[in-house]
C-alpha positions in Angstrom: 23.1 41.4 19.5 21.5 37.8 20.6 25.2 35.9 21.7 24.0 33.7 24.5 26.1 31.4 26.5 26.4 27.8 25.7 26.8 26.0 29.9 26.1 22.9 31.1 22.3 22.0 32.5 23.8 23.2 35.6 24.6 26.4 34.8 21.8 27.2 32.3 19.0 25.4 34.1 19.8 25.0 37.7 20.9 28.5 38.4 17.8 29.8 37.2 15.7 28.0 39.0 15.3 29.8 42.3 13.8 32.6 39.9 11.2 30.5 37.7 9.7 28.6 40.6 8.3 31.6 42.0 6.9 33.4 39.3 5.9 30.0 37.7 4.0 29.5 40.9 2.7 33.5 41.2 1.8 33.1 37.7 -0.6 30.3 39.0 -1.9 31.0 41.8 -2.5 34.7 40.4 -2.9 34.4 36.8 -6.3 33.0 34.9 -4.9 31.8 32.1 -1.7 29.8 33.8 -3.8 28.5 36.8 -6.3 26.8 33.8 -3.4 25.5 31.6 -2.5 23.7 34.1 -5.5 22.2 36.0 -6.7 22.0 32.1 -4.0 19.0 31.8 -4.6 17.8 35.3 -8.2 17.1 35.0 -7.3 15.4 31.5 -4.4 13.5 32.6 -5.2 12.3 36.4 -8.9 13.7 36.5 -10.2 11.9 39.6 -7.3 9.2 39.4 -5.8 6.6 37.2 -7.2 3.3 38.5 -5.0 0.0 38.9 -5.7 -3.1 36.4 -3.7 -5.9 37.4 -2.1 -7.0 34.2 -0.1 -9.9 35.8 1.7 -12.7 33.6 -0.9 -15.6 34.2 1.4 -17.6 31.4 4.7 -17.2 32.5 3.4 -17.9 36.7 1.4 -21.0 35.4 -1.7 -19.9 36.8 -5.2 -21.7 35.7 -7.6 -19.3 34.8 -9.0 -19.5 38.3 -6.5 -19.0 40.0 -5.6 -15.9 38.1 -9.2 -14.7 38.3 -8.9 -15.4 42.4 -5.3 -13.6 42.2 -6.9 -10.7 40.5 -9.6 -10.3 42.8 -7.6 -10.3 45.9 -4.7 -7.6 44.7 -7.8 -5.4 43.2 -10.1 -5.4 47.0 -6.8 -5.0 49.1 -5.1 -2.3 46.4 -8.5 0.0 46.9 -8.6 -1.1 50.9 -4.9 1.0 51.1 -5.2 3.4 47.8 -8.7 4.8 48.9 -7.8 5.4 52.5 -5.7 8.4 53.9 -3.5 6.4 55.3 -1.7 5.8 52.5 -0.4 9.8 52.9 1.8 10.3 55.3 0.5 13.3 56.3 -2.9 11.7 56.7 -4.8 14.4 54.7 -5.4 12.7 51.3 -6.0 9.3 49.3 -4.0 7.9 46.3 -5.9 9.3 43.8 -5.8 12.8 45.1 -2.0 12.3 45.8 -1.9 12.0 42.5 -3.6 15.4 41.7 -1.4 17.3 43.7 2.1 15.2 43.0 0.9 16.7 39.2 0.1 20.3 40.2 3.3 20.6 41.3 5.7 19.0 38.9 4.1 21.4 36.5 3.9 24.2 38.6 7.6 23.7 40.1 9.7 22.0 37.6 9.7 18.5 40.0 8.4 17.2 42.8 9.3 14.5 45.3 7.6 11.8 47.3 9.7 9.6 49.9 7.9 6.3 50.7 8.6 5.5 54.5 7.3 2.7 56.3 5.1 4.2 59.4 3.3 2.4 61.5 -0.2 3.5 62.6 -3.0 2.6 65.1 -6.2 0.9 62.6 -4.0 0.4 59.5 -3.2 -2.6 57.9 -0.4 -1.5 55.5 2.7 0.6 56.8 3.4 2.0 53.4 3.3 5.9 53.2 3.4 8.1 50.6 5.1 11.5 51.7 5.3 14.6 49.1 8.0 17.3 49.5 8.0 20.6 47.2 10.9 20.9 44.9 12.5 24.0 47.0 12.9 21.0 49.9 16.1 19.7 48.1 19.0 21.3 48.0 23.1 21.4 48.5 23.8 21.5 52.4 25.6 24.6 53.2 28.2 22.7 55.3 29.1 19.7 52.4 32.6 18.5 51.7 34.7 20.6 49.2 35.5 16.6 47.6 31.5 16.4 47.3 31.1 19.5 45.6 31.2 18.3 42.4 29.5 15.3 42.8 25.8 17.2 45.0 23.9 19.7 42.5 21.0 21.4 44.2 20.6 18.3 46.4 21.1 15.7 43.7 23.6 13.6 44.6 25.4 11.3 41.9 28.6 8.6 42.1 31.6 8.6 40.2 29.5 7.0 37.0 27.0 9.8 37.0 24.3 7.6 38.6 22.1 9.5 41.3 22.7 7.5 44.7 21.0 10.0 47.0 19.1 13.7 47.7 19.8 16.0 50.3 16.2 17.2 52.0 16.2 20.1 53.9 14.4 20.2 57.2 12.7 23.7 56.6 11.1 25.4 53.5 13.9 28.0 52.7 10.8 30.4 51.9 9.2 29.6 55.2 8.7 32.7 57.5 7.5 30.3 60.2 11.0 29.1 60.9 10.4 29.9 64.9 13.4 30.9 67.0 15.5 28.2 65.4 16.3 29.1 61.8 19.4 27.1 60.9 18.7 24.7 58.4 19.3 21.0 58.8 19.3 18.5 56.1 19.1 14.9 55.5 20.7 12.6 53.0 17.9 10.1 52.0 19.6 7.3 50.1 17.1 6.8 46.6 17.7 2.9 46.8 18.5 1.3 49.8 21.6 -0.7 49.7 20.6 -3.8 52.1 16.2 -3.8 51.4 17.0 -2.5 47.7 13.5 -0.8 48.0 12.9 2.9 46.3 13.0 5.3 49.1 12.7 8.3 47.0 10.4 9.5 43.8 11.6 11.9 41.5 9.2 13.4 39.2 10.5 15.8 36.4 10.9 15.9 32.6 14.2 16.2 31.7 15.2 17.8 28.7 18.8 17.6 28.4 21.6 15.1 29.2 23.2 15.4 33.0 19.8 17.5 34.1 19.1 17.1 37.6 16.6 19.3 38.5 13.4 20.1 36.5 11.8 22.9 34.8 8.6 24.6 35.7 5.9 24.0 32.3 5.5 27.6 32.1 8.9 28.9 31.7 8.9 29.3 28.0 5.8 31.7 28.3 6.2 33.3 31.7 7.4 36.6 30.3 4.4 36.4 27.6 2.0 35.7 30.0 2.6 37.9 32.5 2.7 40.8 30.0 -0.5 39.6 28.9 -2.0 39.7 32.0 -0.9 43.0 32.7 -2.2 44.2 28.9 -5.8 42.3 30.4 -5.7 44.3 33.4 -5.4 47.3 31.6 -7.7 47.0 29.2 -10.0 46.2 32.2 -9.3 49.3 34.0 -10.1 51.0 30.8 -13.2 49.8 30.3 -14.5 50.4 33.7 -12.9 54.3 33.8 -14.9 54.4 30.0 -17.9 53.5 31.9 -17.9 56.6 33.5 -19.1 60.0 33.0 -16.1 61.7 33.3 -15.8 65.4 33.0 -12.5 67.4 32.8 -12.9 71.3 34.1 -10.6 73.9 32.1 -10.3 77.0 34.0 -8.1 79.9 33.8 -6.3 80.5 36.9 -4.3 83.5 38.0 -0.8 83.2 39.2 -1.5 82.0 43.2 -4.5 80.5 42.8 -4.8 76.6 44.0 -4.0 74.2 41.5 -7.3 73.2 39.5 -9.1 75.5 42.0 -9.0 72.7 44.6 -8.7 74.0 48.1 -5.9 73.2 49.8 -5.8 70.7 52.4 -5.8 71.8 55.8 -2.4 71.5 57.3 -2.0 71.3 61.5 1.9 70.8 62.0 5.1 72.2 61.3 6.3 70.1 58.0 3.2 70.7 56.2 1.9 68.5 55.6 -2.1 67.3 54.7 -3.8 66.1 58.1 -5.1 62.4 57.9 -8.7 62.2 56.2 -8.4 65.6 54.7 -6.6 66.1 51.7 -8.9 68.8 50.1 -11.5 68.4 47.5 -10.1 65.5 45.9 -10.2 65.2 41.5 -12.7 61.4 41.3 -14.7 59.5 38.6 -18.1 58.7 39.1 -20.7 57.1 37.7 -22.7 59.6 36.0 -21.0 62.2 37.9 -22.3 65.8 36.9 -20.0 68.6 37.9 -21.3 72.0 38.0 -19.2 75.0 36.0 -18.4 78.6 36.6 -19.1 81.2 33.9 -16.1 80.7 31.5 -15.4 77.5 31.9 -15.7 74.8 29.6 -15.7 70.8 30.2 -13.9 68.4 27.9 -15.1 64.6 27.7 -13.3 62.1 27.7 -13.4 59.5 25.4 -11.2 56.6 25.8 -12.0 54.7 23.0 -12.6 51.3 24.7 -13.3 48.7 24.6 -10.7 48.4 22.3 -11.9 46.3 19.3 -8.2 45.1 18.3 -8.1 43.5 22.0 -9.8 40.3 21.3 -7.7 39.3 17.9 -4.6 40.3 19.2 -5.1 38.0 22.8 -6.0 35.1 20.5 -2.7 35.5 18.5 -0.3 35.5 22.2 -3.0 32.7 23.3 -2.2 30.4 20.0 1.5 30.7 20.9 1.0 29.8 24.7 -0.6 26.6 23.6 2.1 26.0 21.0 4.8 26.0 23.9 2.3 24.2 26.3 0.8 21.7 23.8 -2.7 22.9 24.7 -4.6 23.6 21.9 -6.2 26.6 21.7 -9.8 25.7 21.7 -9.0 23.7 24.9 -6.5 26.3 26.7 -9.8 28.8 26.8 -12.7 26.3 26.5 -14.0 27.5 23.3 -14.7 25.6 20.5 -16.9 27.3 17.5 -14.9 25.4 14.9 -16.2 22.2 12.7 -16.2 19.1 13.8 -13.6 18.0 12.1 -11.6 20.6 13.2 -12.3 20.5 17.4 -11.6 16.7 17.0 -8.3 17.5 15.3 -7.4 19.7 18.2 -8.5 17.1 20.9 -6.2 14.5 19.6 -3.5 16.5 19.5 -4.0 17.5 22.8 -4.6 13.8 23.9 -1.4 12.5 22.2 0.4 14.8 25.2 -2.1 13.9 27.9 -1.5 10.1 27.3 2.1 10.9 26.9 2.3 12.5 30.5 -0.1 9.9 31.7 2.4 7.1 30.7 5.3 9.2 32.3 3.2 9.2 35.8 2.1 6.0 35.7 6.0 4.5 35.2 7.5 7.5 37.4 5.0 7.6 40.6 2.1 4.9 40.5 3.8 1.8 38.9 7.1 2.1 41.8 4.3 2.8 45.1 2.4 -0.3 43.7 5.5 -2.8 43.6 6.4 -1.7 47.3 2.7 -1.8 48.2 2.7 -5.3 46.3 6.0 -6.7 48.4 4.3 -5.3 52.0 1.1 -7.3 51.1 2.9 -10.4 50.3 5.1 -10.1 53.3 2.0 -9.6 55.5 0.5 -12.7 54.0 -2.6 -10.5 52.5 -1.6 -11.5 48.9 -0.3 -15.0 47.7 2.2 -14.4 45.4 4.8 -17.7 45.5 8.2 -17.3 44.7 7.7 -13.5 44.3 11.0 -12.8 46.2 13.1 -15.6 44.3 13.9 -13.7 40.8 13.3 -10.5 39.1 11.4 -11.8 36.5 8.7 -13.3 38.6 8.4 -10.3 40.7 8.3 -8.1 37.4 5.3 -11.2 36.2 3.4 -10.6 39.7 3.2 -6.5 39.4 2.8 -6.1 35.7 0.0 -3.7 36.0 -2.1 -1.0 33.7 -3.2 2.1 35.2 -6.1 3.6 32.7 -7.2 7.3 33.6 -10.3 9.6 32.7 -12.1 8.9 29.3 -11.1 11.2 26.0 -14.9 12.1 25.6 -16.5 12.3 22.6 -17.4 15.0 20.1 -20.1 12.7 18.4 -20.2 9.6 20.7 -22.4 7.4 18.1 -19.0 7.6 16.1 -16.6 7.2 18.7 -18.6 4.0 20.0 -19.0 2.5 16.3 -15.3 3.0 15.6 -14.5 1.2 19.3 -16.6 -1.9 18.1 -15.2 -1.7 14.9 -11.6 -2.0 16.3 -12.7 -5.1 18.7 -14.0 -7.0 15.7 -11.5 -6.4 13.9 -8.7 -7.4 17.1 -7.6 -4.0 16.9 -8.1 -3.6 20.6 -10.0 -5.2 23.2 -13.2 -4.6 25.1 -11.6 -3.9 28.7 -9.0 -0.7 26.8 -12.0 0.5 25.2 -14.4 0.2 27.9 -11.5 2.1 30.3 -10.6 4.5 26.6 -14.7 5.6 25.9 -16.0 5.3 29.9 -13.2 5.1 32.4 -15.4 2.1 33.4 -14.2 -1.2 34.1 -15.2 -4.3 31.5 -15.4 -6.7 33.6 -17.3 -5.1 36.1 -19.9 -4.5 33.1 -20.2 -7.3 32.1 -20.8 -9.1 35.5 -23.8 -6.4 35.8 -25.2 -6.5 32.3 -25.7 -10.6 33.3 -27.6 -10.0 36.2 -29.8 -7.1 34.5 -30.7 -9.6 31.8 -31.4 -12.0 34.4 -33.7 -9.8 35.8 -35.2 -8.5 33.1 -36.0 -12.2 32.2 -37.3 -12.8 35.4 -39.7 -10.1 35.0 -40.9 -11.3 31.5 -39.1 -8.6 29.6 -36.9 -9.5 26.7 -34.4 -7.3 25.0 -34.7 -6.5 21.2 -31.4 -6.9 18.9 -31.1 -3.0 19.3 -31.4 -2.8 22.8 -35.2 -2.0 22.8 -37.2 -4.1 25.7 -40.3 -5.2 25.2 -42.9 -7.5 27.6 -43.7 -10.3 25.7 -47.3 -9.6 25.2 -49.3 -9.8 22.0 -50.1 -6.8 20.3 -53.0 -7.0 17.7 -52.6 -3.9 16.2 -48.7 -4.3 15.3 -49.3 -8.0 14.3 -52.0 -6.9 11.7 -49.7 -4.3 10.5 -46.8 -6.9 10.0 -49.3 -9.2 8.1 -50.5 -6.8 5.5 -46.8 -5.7 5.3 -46.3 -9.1 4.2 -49.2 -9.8 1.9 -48.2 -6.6 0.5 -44.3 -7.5 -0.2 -45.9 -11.2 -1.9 -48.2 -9.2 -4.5 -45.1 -7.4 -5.7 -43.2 -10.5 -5.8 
């Protein structure tokens, strides 16, 4: 029989969710394969960080191209003097970039994650901006709230009358804390998401949602937590197999007579009333060894066992459950164990699948989480008078013209990167793309940067009386008799025959 229930998100996704987050997380921190599904896509999709590239709207602001190029340089040195500092965490313990890792981590690992973006003042810091991460267990209905409210606060999501979220409930404690103290009432705070007087985001919500009304978010591994924790417990078997098989294990038949000790063990030595074995001697205990030799009584005869491992349908079958966790996970296989014996054709086929989801969920963290700290960092700057940014304040569209912004992430890599690079220049010649997206696409580097550097090697090289060949060869100017002769009878030569 397979009738299941059709609820709400609430009832089919909510209610469940104080059960998935913990074996989604046990999974992870216990579990091979889980823990490198994920950090698989982290490295991919955040890898050390996506970088800011201010994409401003030089047009539309009526900015000369040096003042744009001035503009850009200023929001580029103060971005990295905040983003590359700890400061920017309110906890004090990380920069922007590896905010980013962990934000990640857990939004997979958890369903959603939250970051709150107070304004604390600190001793040595320029900007007050501060980026504070709660876990997704953090949010949730206050024990004490209105019966009116009831309908309106699910798991700490709160919503108005038109469905819009207007605010989330924080609790002060972990509920799975066991280092609650002597206090352990819970207290919770209602943290409006907009303001209504600054109209600044005070709260980040990071989850995929996946049906209409949804809330709360689902950890990535709930499709495949039942498969892979059956699979981990088929792993440890076979493991445990294997290791027993690697013994020399001996199994002593004996006839007893009615009385005698069980497998002619002596009996353990017993020193109180209930009987019961004295601690550190339980008798001549039954154990594998490693070439263990066990010596028999007249009559007796020794059976070996043979467990038949490893077991050669083990590695075919894992590979089956493993193509089916990648489907749900949209890893490939070759990239969810690392492996890749295929063709060429065929790894790069599974690489750009796997990058269609990686820039998908790059895009989705970018517009969720980097893209809404950079507009508040971007107002503090221009209040502090660190940025100059006219009229940013006066209309939404210039304010949206002033932080336009790209945030490019770690290079695909290449299978063959003599391809990958001709296809690049290919699509530049052909106005395709442009030299900064492939520069950031092939390198993770930065175009402008390059090019700045590649005019000042030339320089140098010119300086030092070394010129550059059309292929990139460098060569010192000087004569050479021998390849000069060789170029003239190559010539004579090509004459003759013409």
């Amino acid at each position: 029989m397979w009738n299941p229930l059709a609820g709400d998100a609430n009832e089919d996704i909510h209610e469940n969710l104080e059960t998935l987050r913990p074996r989604a997380r046990d999974l992870y921190m216990g579990g091979a394969l889980a823990n490198g599904a994920i950090k698989r896509m982290r490295t991919n999709i955040v890898g050390t960080g996506m970088r800011l590239k201010p994409a401003f709207d030089s047009v539309f602001l009526k900015l000369t191209e040096g003042q744009a190029s001035k503009l850009r340089g200023q929001i580029e040195r103060e971005f990295k003097l905040w983003a590359e500092s700890k400061n920017c965490d309110a906890m004090g313990l990380h920069d922007l970039y590896e905010l980013q890792q962990l934000a990640f981590i857990s939004q997979m690992m958890s369903g959603d994650v939250f970051a709150l973006l107070p304004l604390l003042p600190r001793d040595h810091a320029v900007y007050d901006l501060r980026i504070r991460l709660l876990e997704a267990d953090r949010c949730s209905t206050p024990y004490d709230v209105a019966p009116s409210m009831k309908d309106r606060i699910s798991h700490g999501v709160e919503v108005d009358a038109d469905g819009m979220v207007v605010a989330y409930h924080f609790s002060d404690k972990h509920p799975g804390s066991g280092f609650m103290g002597t206090d352990v009432t819970q207290k919770w705070r209602r943290v409006e998401a907009i303001g209504k007087k600054s109209g600044r985001r005070n709260v980040l919500h990071l989850m995929e949602a996946e049906r209409p009304e949804q809330r709360r978010g689902v950890p990535i591994l709930a499709p495949v937590i039942e498969s892979l924790k059956q699979l981990e417990r088929y792993t440890d078997a076979e493991l445990m197999a294997a290791v027993i098989s690697g013994m020399f294990t001996v199994f002593i038949e004996t006839e007893n007579t009615a009385g005698a000790d069980a497998f002619g063990l002596a009996a353990a030595p017993v020193d109180n009333p209930y009987g019961e074995p004295l601690p550190d001697s339980v008798g001549n205990d039954l154990q594998l060894g490693n070439g263990a030799v066990q010596f028999l009584e007249p009559g007796e005869k020794a059976n070996i066992a043979n467990p038949g491992r490893p077991n050669p349908a083990f590695d075919p079958f894992i590979t089956a459950i493993l193509r089916q966790i990648g489907s749900a996970l949209e890893v490939p296989y070759e990239l969810l164990v690392m492996h890749f014996t295929s063709s060429y054709s065929a790894s790069r086929g599974a690489l750009l699948e796997a990058w269609k989801m990686f820039r998908m969920r790059r895009a989705w963290l970018a517009s969720d989480f980097l893209q809404p700290i950079y507009e508040e960092w971007f107002a503090e700057a221009v209040i502090k008078g660190r940025i100059d940014a006219p009229g940013l304040f006066d209309d939404p569209l210039i304010f949206q013209a002033y932080t336009k912004a790209e945030w490019h992430g770690p290079s695909q890599g290449q299978l063959d990167p003599v391809k990958e690079v001709n296809a690049a220049v290919t699509r530049i010649q052909n106005n395709l793309s442009t030299a900064e997206r492939e520069t950031a696409e092939l390198t993770g580097g930065d175009w402008e940067q390059n090019v700045q550097r590649r005019a000042y090697e030339q320089k140098r090289l010119r300086e030092l009386g070394i010129t550059e060949g059309e292929g990139g060869e460098q060569t010192n100017g000087q004569d050479n008799d021998d390849e000069d002769d060789t170029d003239m009878e190559r010539k004579e030569s090509e004459q003759q025959h013409s």
